[in-house]
GUFILUM-236499 format. One record per residue: x, z, y of N, C-alpha, C, O in turn. Coordinates in steps of 0.1 Angstrom, whole numbers, padded with zeros to 4 digits, always signed. Layout:
XZYXZYXZYXZY ...
***
This chain:
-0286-0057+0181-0275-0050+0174-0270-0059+0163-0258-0061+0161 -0283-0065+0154-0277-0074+0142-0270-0086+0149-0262-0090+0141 -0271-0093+0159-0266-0106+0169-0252-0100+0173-0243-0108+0171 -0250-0086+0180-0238-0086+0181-0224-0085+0168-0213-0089+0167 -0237-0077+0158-0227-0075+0147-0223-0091+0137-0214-0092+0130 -0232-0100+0140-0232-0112+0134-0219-0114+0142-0209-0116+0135 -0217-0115+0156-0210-0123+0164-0191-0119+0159-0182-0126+0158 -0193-0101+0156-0183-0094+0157-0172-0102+0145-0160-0104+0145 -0184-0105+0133-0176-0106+0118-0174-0123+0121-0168-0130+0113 -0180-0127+0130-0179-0143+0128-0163-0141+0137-0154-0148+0134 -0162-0129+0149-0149-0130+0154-0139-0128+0147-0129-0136+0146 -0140-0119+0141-0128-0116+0128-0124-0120+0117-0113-0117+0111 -0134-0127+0115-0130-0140+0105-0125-0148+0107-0117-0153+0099 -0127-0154+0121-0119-0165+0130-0100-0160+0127-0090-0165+0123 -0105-0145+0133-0086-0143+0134-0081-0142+0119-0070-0144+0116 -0091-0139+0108-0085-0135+0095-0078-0152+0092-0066-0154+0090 -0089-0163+0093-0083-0175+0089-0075-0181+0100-0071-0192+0097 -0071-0177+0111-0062-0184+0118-0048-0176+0112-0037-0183+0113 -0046-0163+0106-0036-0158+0104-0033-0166+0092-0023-0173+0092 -0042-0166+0082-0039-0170+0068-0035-0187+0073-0030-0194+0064 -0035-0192+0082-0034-0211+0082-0014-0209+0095-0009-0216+0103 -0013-0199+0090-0002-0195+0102+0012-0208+0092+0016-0206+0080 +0015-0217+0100+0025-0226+0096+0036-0217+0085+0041-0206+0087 +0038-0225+0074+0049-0221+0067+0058-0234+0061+0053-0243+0054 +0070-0234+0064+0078-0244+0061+0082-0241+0050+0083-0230+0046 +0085-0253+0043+0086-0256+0026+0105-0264+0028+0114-0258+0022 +0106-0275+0035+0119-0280+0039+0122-0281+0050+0114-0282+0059 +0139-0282+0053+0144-0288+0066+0158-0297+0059+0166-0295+0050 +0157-0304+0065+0171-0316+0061+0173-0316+0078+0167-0318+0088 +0185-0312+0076+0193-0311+0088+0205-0321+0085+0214-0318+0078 +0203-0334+0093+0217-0342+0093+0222-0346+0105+0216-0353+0113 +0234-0342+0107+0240-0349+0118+0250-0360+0119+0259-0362+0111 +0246-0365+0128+0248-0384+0125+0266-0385+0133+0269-0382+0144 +0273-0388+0124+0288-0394+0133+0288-0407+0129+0294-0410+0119 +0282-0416+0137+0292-0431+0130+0286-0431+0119+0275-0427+0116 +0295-0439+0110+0287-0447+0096+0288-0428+0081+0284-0427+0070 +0296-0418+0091+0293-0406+0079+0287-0397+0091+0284-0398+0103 +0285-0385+0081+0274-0376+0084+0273-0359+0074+0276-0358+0062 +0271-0352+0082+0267-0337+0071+0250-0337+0070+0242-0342+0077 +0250-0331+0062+0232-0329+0059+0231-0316+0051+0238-0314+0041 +0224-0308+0057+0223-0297+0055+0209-0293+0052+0203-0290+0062 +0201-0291+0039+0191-0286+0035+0187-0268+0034+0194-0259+0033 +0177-0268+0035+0174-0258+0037+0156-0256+0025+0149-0266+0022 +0154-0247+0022+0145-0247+0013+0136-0229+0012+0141-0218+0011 +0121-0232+0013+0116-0219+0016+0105-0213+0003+0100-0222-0004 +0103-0202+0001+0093-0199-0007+0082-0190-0001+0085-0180+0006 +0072-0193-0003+0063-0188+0004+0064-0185+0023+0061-0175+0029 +0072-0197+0026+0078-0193+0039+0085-0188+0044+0085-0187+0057 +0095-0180+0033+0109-0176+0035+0119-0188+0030+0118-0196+0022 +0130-0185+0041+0139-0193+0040+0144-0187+0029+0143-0175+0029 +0153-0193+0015+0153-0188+0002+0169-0193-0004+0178-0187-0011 +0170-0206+0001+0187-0211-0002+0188-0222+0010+0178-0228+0014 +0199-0224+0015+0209-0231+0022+0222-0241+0016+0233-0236+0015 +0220-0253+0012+0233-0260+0010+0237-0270+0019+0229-0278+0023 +0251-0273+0023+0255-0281+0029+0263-0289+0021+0273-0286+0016 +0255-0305+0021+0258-0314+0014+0262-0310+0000+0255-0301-0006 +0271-0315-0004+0278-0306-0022+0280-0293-0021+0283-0288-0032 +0280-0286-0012+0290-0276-0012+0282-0265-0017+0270-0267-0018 +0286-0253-0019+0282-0241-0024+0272-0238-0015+0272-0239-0003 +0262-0233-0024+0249-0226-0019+0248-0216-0012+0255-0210-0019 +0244-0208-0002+0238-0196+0002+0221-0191-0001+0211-0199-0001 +0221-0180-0004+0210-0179-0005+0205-0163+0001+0214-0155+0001 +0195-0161+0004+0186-0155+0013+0182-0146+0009+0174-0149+0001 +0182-0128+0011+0173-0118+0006+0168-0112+0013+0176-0107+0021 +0154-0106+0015+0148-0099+0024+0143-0085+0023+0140-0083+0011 +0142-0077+0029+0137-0063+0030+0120-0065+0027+0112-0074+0026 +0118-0047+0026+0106-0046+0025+0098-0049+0039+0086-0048+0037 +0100-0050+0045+0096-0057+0060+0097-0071+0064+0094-0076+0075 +0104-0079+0050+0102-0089+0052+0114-0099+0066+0113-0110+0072 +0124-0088+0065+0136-0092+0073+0146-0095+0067+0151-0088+0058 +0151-0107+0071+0164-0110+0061+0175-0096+0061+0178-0090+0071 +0179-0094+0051+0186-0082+0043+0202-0086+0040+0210-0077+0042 +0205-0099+0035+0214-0101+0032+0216-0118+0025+0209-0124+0017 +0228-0120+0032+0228-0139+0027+0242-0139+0017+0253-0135+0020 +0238-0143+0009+0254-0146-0006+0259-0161-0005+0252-0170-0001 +0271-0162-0009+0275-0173-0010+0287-0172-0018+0297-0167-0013 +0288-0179-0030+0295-0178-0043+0303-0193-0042+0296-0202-0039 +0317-0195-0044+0319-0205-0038+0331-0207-0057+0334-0198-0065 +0334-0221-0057+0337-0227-0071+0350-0221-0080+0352-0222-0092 +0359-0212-0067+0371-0202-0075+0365-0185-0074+0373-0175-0073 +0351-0184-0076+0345-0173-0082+0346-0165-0063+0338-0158-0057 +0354-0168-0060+0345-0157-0043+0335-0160-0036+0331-0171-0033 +0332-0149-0032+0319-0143-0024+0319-0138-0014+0321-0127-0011 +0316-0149-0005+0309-0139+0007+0297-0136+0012+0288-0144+0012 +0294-0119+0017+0281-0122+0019+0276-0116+0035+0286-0111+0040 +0267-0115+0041+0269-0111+0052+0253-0098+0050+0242-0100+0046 +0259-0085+0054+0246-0078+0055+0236-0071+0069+0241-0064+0078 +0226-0073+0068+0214-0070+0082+0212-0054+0082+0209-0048+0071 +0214-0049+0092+0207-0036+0094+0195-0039+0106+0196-0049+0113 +0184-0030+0108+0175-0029+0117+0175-0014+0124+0184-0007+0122 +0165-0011+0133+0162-0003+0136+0148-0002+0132+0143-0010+0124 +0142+0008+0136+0126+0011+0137+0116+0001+0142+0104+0001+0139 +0122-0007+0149+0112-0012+0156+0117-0030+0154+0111-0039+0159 +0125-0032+0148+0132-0045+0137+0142-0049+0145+0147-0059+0140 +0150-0046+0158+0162-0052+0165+0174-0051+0152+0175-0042+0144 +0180-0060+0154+0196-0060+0145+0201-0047+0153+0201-0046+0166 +0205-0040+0146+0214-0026+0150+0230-0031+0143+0239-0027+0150 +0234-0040+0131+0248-0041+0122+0246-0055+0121+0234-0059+0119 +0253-0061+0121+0258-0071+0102+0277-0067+0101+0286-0066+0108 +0275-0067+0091+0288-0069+0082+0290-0077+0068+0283-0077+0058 +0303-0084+0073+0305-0095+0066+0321-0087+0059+0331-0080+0062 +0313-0095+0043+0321-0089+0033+0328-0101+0025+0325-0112+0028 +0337-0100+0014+0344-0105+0007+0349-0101-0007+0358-0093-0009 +0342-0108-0018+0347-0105-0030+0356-0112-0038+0353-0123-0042 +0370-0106-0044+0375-0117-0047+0371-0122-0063+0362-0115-0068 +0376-0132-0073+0368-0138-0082+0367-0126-0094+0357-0125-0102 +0378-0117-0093+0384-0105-0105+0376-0094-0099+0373-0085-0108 +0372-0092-0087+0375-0075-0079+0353-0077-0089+0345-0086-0093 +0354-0059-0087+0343-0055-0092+0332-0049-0079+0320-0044-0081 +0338-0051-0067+0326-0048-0055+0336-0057-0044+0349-0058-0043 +0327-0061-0036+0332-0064-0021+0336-0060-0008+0327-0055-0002 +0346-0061-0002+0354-0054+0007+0353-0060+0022+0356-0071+0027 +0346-0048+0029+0341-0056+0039+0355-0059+0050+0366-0054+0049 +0351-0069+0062+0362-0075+0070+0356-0076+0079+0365-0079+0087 +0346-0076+0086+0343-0078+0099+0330-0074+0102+0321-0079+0096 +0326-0062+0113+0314-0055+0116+0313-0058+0132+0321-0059+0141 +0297-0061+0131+0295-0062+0145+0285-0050+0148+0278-0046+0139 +0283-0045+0157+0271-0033+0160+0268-0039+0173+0274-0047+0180 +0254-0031+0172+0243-0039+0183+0236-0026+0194+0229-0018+0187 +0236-0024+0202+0226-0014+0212+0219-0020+0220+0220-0031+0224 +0209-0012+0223+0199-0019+0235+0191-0008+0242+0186+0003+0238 +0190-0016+0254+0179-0007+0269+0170-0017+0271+0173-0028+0276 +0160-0015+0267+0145-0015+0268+0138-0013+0284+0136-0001+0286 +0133-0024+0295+0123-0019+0302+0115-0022+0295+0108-0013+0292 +0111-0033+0289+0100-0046+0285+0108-0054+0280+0119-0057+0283 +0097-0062+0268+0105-0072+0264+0113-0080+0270+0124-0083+0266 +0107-0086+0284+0112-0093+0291+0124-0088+0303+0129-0096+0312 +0127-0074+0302+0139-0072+0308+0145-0057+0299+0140-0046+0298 +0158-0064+0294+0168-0054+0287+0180-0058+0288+0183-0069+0293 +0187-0051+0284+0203-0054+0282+0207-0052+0265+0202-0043+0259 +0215-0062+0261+0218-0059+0246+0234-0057+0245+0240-0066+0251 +0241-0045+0239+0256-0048+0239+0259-0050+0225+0252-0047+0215 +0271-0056+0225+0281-0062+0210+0292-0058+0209+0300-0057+0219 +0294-0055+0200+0311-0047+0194+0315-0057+0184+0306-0063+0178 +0323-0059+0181+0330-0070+0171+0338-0064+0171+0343-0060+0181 +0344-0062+0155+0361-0053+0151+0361-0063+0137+0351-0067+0130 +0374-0064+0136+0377-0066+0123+0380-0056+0112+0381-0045+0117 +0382-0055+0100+0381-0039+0096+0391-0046+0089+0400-0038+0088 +0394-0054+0085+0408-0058+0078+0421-0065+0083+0429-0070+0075 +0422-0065+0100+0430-0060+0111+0427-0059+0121+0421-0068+0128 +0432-0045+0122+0428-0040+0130+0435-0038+0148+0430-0032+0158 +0447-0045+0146+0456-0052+0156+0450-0063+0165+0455-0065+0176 +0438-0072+0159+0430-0080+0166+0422-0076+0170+0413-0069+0164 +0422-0082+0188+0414-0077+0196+0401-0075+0195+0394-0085+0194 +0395-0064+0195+0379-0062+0196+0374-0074+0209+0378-0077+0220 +0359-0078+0200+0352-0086+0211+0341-0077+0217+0338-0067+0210 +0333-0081+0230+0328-0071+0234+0313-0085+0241+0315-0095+0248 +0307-0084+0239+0294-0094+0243+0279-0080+0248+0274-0070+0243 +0275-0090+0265+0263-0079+0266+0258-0095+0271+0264-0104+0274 +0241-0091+0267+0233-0099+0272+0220-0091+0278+0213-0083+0272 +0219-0095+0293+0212-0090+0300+0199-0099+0306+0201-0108+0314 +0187-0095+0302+0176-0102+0305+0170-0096+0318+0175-0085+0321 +0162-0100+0326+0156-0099+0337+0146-0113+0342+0148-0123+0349 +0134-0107+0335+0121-0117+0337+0126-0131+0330+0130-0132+0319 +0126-0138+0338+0130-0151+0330+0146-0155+0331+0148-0167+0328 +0156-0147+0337+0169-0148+0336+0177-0141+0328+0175-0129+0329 +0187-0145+0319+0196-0143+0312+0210-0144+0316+0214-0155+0320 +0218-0135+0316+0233-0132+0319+0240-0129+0305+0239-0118+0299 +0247-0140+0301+0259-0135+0285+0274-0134+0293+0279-0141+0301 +0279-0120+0288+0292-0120+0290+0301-0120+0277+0295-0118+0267 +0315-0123+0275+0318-0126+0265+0339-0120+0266+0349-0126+0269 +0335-0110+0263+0353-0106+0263+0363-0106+0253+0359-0100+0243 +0374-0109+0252+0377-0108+0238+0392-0107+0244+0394-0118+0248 +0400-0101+0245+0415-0098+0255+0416-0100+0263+0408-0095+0270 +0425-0109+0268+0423-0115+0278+0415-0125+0288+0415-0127+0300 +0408-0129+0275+0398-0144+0277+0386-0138+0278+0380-0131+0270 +0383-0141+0291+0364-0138+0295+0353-0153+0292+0356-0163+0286 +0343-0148+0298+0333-0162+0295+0320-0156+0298+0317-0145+0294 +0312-0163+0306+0299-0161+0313+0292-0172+0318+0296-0181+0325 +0276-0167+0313+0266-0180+0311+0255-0171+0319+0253-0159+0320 +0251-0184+0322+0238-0176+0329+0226-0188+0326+0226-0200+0329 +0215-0181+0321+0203-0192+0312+0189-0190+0322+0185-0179+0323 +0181-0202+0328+0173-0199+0336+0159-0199+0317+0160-0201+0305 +0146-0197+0326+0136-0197+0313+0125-0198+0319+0123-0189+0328 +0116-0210+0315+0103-0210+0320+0094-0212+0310+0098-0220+0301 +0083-0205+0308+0072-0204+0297+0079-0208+0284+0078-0219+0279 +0087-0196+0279+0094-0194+0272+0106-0204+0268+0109-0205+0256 +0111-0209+0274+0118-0224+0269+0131-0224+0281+0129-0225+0293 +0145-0224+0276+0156-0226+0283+0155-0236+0290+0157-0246+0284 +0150-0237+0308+0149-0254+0314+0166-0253+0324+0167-0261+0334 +0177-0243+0319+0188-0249+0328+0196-0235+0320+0190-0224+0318 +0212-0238+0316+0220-0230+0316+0237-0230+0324+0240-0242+0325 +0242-0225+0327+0251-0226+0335+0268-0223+0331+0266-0213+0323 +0275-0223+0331+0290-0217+0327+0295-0217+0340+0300-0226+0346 +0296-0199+0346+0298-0198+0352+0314-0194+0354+0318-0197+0365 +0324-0190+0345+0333-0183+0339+0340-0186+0325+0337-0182+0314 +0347-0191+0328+0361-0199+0337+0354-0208+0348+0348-0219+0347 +0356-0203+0359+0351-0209+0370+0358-0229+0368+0353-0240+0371 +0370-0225+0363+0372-0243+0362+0369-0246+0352+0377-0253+0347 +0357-0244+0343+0350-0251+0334+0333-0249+0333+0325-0250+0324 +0331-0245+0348+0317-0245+0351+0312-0262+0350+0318-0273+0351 +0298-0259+0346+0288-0270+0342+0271-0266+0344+0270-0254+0348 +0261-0271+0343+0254-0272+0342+0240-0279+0334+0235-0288+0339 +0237-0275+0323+0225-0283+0314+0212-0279+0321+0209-0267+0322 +0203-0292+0326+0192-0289+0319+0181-0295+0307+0185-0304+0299 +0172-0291+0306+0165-0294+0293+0150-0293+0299+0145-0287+0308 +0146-0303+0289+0129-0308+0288+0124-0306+0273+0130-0309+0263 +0108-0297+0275+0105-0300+0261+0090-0303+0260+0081-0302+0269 +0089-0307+0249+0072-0310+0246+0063-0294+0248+0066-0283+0250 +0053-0300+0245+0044-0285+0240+0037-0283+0228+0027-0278+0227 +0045-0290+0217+0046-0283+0209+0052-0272+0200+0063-0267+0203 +0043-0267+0188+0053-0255+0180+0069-0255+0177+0074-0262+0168 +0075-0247+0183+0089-0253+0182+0094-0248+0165+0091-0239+0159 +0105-0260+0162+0108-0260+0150+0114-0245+0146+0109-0236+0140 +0123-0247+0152+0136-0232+0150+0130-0219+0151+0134-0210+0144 +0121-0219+0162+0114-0209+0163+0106-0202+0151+0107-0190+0149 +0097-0214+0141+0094-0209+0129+0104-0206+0120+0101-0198+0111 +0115-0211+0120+0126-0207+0112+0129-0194+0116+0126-0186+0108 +0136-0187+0128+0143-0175+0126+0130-0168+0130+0132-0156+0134 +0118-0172+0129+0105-0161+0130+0106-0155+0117+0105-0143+0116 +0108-0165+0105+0108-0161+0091+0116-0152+0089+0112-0141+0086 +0132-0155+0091+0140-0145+0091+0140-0132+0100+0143-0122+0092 +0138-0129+0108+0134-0121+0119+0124-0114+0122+0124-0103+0128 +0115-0120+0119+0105-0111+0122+0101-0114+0138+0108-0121+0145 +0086-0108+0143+0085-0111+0156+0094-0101+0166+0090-0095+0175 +0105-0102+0162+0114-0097+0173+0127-0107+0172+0137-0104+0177 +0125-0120+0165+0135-0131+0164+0143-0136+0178+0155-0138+0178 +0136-0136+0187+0142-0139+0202+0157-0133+0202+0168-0138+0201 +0153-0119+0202+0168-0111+0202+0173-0109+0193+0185-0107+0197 +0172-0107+0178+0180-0113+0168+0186-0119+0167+0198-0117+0164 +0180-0132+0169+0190-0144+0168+0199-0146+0177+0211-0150+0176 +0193-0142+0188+0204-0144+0198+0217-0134+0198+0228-0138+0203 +0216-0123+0192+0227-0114+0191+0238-0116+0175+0250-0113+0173 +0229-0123+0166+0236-0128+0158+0241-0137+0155+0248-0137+0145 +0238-0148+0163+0248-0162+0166+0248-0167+0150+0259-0171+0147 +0238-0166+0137+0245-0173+0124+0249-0181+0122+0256-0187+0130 +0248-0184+0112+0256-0202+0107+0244-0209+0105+0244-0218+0097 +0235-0207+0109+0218-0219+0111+0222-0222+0129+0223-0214+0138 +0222-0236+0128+0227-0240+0141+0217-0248+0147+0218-0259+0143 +0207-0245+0158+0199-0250+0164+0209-0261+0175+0216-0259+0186 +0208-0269+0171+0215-0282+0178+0213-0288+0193+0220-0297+0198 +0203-0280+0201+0197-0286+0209+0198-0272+0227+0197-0274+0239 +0198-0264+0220+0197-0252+0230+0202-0239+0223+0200-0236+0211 +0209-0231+0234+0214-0217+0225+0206-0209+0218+0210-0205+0207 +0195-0203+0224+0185-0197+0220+0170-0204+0216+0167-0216+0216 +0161-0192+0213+0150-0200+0207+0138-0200+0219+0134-0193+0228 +0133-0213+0213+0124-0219+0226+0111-0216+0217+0112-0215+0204 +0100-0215+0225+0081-0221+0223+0082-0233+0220+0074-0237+0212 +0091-0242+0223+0083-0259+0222+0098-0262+0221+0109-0257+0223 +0094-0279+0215+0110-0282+0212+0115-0289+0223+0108-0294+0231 +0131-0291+0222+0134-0297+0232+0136-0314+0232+0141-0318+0221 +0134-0320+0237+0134-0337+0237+0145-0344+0250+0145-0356+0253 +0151-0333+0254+0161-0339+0264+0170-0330+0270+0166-0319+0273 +0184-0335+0274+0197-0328+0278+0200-0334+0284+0204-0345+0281 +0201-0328+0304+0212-0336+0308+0223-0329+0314+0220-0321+0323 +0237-0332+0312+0247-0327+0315+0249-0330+0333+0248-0341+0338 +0250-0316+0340+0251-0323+0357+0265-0321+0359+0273-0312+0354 +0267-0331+0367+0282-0337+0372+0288-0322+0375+0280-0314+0380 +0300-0316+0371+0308-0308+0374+0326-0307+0371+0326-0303+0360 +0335-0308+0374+0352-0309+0378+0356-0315+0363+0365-0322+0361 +0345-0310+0349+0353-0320+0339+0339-0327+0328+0338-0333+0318 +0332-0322+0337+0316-0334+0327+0312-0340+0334+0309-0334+0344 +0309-0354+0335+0302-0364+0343+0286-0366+0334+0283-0365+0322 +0280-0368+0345+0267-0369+0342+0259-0375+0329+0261-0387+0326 +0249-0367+0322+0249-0376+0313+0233-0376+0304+0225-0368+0310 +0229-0381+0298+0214-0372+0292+0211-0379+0274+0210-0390+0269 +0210-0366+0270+0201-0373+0256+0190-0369+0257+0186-0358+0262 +0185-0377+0253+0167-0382+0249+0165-0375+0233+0172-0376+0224 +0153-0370+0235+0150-0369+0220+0136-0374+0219+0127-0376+0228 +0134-0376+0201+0123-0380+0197+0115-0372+0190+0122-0366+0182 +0099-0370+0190+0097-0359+0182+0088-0361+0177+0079-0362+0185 +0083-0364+0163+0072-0370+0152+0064-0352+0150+0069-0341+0151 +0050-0355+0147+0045-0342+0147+0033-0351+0133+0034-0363+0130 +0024-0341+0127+0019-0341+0115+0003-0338+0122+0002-0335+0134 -0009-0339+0112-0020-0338+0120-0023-0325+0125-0032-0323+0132 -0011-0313+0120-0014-0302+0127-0009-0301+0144-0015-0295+0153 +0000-0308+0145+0009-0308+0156+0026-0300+0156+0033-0296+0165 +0026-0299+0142+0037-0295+0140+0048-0306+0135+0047-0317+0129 +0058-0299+0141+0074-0313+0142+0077-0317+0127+0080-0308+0120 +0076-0330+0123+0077-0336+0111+0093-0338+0114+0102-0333+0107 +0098-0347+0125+0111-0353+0130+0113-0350+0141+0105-0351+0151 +0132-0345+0142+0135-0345+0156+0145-0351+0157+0155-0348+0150 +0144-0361+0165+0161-0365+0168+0166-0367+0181+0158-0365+0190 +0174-0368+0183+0184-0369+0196+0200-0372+0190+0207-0367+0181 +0203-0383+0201+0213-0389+0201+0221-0383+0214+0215-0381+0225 +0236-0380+0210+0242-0374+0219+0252-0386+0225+0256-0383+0237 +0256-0397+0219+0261-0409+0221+0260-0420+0213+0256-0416+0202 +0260-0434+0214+0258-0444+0205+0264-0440+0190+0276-0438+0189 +0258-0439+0183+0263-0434+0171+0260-0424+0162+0258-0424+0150 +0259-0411+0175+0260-0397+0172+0248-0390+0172+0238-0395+0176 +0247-0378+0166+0231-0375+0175+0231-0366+0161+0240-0363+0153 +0217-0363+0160+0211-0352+0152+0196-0356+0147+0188-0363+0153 +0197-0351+0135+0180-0360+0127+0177-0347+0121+0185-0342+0113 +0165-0340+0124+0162-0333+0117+0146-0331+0114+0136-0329+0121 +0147-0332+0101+0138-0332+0091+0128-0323+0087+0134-0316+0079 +0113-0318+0088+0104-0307+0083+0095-0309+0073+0090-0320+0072 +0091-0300+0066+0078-0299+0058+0072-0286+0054+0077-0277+0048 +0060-0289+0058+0056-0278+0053+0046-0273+0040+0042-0283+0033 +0041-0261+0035+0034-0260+0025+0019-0260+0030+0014-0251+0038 +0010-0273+0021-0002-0272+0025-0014-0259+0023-0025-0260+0027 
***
């Protein structure tokens, strides 16, 4: 009995110190390379929350979270005194149910919102639901509502995308968690095909919108499309990606970036880069808190 109980607390200690050693990112320098200029976009965390956002000089964003530890709401104060900010709702169980994006002007004493999106969802399993999207503008209301469903089934993904007249549909294949082929099926004359290769390591992005999100980031993110722009694949992968190749279709000829991926003695991504043409490409930068 004392051998099993020895074994029990030696097991639970194991899980207590693997939770407490659970990766937390401190920076990201995100630069993308054109030629001899470039944007660079920092990013900065406290206790493993993402906490501010600047792009190059420009005005800051910064990050607030709920009692659950879900981003709540992002500000951004810009040099003629306006404000935009965008706000998260959840449900019970942490899916994005709202955001709305608001606007304050430099005199006004509260902000006036302009654009709401709402979110629903059918649940079999994680791995098969359907998510729908409403997009309205609330400050006119003469422009067309957008209408987005994304429908999972095991490891296939279907996005539809309506907005008046103009449709659009993708279809995303997925193996052990990781986008390895997406498609544009609609506008049939601007169909294409990517696929993608990745390591097996901890993917970068992934710890990023985990922080924000919570462990239901998969579909968060994917329903909220933010202004954190994973450079490499639409949604979020297990492991990072290190290669893209474009297959021959009526207006893309064949093509592939390579990526490079530097990792730390944990095995987490220090450096990622990929070049999309001589010149071009993406460098992005990690650190984490020891």
């Amino acid at each position: 009995m004392s051998k099993i109980l020895f074994l029990a607390i030696i097991f639970y200690s194991s899980i207590s110190f693997s939770q407490m050693k659970k990766p937390q990112l401190e920076t990201i320098v995100d630069i993308s390379i054109r030629g001899a200029e470039g944007d660079t976009i920092y990013y900065k965390f406290d206790n493993g929350k993402l906490k501010t956002k600047r792009e190059g000089t420009r005005n800051t964003t910064f990050y607030n979270y709920n009692s659950k530890g879900l981003v709540e709401k992002q500000s951004r104060v810009f040099d003629d005194g306006v404000s935009y900010d965008i706000s998260y709702s959840y449900n019970e169980e942490g899916y994005l149910t709202e955001l709305v994006e608001s606007k304050k002007e430099s005199q006004a004493t509260q902000s006036i919102p302009w654009h709401k999106i709402t979110f629903t969802y059918t649940f079999t399993d994680p791995k098969n639901f359907i998510a729908n999207e409403s997009s309205e503008y609330l400050d006119n209301p003469r422009m067309d509502k957008t209408f987005r469903s994304y429908t999972m089934k095991d490891n296939l993904l279907i996005t539809t995308d309506k907005s008046g007249k103009f449709y659009t549909e993708m279809k995303y294949k997925f193996e052990n968690g990781n986008t390895i082929e997406c498609e544009k099926i609609k506008p049939s004359g601007e169909n294409y095909i990517l696929e993608y290769d990745f390591d097996n390591k901890e993917n970068l992005y992934k710890l990023l919108f985990e922080n924000l999100f919570g462990d239901k980031y998969f579909v968060n993110q994917m329903v909220s499309r933010g202004d954190i722009t994973n450079h490499y694949t639409a949604y979020t992968n297990q492991n990072n990606c290190i290669s893209i190749r474009k297959i021959k279709s009526k207006k893309i000829a064949f093509s592939e970036n390579k990526g490079i991926a530097v990792y730390n003695n944990e095995n987490l991504p220090t450096e990622i880069k990929t070049s999309t043409e001589p010149g071009f490409g993406y460098l992005i930068k990690a650190t984490y808190k020891n």
